[in-house]
C-alpha positions as CSV (number, residue, x, y, z in Angstrom):
1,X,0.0,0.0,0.0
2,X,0.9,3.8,-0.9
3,X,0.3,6.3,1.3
4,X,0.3,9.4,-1.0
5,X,0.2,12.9,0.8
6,X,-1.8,15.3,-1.1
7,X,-3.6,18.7,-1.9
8,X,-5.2,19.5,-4.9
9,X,-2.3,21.0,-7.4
10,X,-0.9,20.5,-10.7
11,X,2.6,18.4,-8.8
12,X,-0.2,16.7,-6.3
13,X,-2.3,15.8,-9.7
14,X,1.1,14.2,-11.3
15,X,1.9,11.3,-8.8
16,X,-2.5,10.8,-8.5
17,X,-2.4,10.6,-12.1
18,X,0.4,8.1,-11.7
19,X,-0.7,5.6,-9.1
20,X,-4.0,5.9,-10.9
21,X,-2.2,5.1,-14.4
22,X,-0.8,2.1,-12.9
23,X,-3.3,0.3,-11.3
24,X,-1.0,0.9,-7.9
25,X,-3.3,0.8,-4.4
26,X,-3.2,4.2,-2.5
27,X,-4.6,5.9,0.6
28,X,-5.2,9.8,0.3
29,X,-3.3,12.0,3.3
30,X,-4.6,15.4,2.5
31,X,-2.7,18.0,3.3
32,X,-4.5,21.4,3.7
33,X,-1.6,23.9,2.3
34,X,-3.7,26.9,3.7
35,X,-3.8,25.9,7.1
36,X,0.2,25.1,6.9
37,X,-0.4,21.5,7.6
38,X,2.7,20.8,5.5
39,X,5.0,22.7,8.0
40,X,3.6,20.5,11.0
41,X,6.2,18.0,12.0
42,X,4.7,14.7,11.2
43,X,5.0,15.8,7.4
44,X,8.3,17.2,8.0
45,X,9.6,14.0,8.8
46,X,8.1,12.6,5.3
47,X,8.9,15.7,3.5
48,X,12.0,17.8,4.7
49,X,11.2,20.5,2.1
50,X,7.7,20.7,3.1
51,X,5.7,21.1,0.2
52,X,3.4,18.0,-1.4
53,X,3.2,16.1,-3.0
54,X,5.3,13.2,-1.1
55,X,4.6,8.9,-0.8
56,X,5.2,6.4,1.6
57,X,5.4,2.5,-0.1
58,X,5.0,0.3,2.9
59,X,6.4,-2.2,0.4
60,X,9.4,-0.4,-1.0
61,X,12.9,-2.1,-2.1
62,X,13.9,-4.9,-0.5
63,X,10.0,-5.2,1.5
64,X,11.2,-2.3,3.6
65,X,9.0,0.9,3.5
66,X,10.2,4.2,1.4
67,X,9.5,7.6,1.7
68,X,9.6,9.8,-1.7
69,X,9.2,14.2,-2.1
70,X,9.4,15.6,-5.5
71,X,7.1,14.7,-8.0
72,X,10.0,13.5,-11.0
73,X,11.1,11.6,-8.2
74,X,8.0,9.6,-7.5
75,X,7.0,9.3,-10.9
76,X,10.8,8.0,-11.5
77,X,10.3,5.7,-8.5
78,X,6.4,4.9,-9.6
79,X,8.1,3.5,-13.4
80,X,11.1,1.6,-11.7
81,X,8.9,-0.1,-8.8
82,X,6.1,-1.6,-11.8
83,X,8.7,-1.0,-15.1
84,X,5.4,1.2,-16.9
85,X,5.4,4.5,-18.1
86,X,9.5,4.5,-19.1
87,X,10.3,3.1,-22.7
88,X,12.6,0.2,-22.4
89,X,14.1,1.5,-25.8
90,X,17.7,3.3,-23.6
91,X,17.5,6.5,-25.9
92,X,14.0,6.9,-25.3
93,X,14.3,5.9,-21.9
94,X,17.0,9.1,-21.5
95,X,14.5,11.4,-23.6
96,X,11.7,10.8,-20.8
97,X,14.1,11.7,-18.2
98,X,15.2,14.7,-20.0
99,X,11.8,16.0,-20.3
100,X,11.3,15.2,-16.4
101,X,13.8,17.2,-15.8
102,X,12.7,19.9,-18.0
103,X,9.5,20.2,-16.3
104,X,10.9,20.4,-13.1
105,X,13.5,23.2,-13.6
106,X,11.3,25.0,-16.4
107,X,7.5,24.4,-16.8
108,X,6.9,23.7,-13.1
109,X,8.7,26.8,-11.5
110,X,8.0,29.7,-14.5
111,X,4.0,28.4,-13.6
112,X,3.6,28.5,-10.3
113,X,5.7,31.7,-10.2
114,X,3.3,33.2,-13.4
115,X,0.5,32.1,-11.4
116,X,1.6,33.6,-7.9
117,X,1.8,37.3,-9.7
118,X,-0.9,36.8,-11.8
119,X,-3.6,35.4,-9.2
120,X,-2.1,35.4,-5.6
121,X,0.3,38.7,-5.3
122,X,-2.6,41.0,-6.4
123,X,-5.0,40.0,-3.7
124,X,-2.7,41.4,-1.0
125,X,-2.4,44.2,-3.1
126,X,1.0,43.7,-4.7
127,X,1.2,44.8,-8.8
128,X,4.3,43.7,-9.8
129,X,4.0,44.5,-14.0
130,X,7.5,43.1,-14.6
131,X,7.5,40.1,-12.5
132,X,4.1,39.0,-14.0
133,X,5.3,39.7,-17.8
134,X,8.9,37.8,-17.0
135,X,7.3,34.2,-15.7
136,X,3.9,34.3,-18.3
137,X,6.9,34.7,-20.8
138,X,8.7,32.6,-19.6
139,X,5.0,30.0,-19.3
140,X,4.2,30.7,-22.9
141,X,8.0,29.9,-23.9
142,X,7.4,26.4,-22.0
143,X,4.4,26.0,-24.3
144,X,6.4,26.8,-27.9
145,X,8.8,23.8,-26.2
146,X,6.4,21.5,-26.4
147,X,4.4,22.8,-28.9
148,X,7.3,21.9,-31.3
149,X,8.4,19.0,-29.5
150,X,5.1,17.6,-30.2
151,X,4.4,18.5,-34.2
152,X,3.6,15.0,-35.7
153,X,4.0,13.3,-32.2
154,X,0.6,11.6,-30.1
155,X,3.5,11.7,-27.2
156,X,6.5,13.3,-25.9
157,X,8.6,10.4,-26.2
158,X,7.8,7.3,-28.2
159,X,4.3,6.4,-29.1
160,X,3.3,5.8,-25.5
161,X,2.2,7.7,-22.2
162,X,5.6,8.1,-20.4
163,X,6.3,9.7,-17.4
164,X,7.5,12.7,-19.5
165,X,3.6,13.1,-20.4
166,X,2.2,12.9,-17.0
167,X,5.0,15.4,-15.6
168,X,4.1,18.1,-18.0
169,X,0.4,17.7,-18.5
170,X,-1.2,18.9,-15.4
171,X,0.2,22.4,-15.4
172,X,-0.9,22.6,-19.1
173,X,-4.3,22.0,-17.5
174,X,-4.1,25.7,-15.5
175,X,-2.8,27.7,-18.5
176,X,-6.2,30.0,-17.5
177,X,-4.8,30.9,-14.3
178,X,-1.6,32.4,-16.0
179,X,-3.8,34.4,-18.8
180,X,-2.7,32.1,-21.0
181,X,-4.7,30.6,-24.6
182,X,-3.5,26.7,-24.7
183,X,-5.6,27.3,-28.2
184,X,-2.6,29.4,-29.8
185,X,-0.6,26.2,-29.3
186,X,-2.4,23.4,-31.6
187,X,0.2,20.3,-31.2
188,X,-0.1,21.2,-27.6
189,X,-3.6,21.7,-27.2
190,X,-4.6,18.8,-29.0
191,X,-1.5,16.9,-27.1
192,X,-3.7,18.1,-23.9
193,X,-7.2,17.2,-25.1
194,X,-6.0,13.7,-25.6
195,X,-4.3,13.0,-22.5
196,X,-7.8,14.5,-20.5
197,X,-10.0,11.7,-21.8
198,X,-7.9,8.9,-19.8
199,X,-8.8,7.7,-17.3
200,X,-6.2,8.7,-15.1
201,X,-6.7,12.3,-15.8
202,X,-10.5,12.1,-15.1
203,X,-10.0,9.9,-11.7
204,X,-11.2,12.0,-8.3
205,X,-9.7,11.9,-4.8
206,X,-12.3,11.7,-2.4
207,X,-13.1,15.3,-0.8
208,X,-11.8,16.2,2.4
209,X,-13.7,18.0,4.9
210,X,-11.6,21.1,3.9
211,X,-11.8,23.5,1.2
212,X,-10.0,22.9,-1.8
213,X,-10.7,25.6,-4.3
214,X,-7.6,27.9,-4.8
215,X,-6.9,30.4,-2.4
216,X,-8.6,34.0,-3.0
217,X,-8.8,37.1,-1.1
218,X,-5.8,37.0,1.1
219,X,-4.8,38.6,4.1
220,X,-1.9,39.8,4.9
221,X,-1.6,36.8,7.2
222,X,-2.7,34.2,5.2
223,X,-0.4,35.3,2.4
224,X,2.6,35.7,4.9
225,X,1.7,31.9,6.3
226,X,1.5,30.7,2.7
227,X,4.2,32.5,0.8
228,X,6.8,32.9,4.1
229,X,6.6,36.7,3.2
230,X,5.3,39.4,4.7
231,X,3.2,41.3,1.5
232,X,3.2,44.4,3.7
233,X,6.6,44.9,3.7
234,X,6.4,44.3,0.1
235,X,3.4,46.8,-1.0
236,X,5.7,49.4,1.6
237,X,8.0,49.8,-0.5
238,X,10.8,47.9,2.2
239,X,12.8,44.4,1.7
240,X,10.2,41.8,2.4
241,X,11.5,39.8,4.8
242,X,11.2,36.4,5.0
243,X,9.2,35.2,8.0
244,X,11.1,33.2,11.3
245,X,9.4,30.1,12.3
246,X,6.2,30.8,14.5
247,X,5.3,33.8,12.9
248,X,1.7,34.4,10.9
């Protein structure tokens, strides 16, 4: 059994997508991000860096239990543990991994930094013109990627989901929320509309008692005990700096 720790985010949808992809049993740990659950220390000790999503296999290498953070990780670990979702071809093999690592040091962070300044910053009242142009350009330069990466191509590597696919296609999914028209992008569009109507893309986690619709209308404290920044210090004018642990 899996324990997979959880909220409901484009890297929390990529290892769902996964164990649902494989067939893999899991139990659902939601973790409610806006009530800092991930700094308590019970998910510390899973996740040092404190963010989801993170694993637990009880039945991990050797029969001994395994605890995984980082989503290229797990879905690294996830193809190794059941040998799916890798190509066994070696070059496409190392293609897939390039393209995990890709998404992890380009698609991932220029979205969810587009989408902080385009959604989040502005509801405590920080307008930052440059920062929001610099990551949706940087977003819609992710999206040419693999736009062209995809002409003639059902996949990014071989003719088969990969773990390359499942990496990159949830954030594709929240293009809205950085102002962004997947439609100006046909390979990738039509690269997204296919990989929706699996089954693994349309599988639900059970809701929690908690909400789970994006955050909206922040507070200054809310925003300081989600970000780790103070957005008054911010809007002031002044260095922003970074919260010490305790303080909200």
């Amino acid at each position: 059994m899996i324990d997979l720790y959880y909220d409901l985010t484009p890297n929390g949808r990529k290892a769902h997508m996964a164990l649902e992809e494989l067939g893999l049993p899991y139990t659902v740990h939601w973790v409610d991000v806006k009530k800092s659950q991930q700094f308590t220390p019970e998910f510390t000790a899973i996740n040092p860096n404190q963010k989801i999503p993170a694993i637990v296999d009880h039945d991990g290498p050797g029969g001994q239990p395994v605890r995984l953070f980082e989503s290229g990780s797990i879905l690294m670990y996830l193809a190794e543990k059941t040998g799916r979702l890798l190509p066994s071809d070696p070059h496409e093999r190392w293609e897939a991994t390039c393209w995990v690592f890709w998404q992890v040091a380009n698609q991932g962070p220029g979205a969810g930094n587009a989408a902080h300044f385009v959604q989040y910053a502005p509801s405590a009242g920080i307008v930052d013109e440059y920062a929001t142009a610099r990551y949706v350009t940087e977003v819609e330069r992710c999206c040419r990627v693999l736009d062209t990466r995809l002409e003639g191509r059902d996949y990014l590597v071989g003719d088969d989901l990969s773990v390359a696919d499942i990496m990159c296609f949830p954030w594709t999914r929240v293009l809205r929320g950085q102002n962004i028209d997947i439609g100006q992008f046909p390979n990738l569009a039509a690269w997204s509309a296919r990989i929706s109507k699996r089954p693994s893309a349309q599988a639900k986690v059970p809701q929690p008692e908690h909400d789970t619709s994006p955050p909206t209308d922040l507070g200054a404290t809310d925003f300081a005990a989600l970000f780790g920044v103070d957005p008054r210090a911010a809007s002031a004018g002044t260095s922003a700096e970074p919260l010490s642990e305790g303080e909200s």
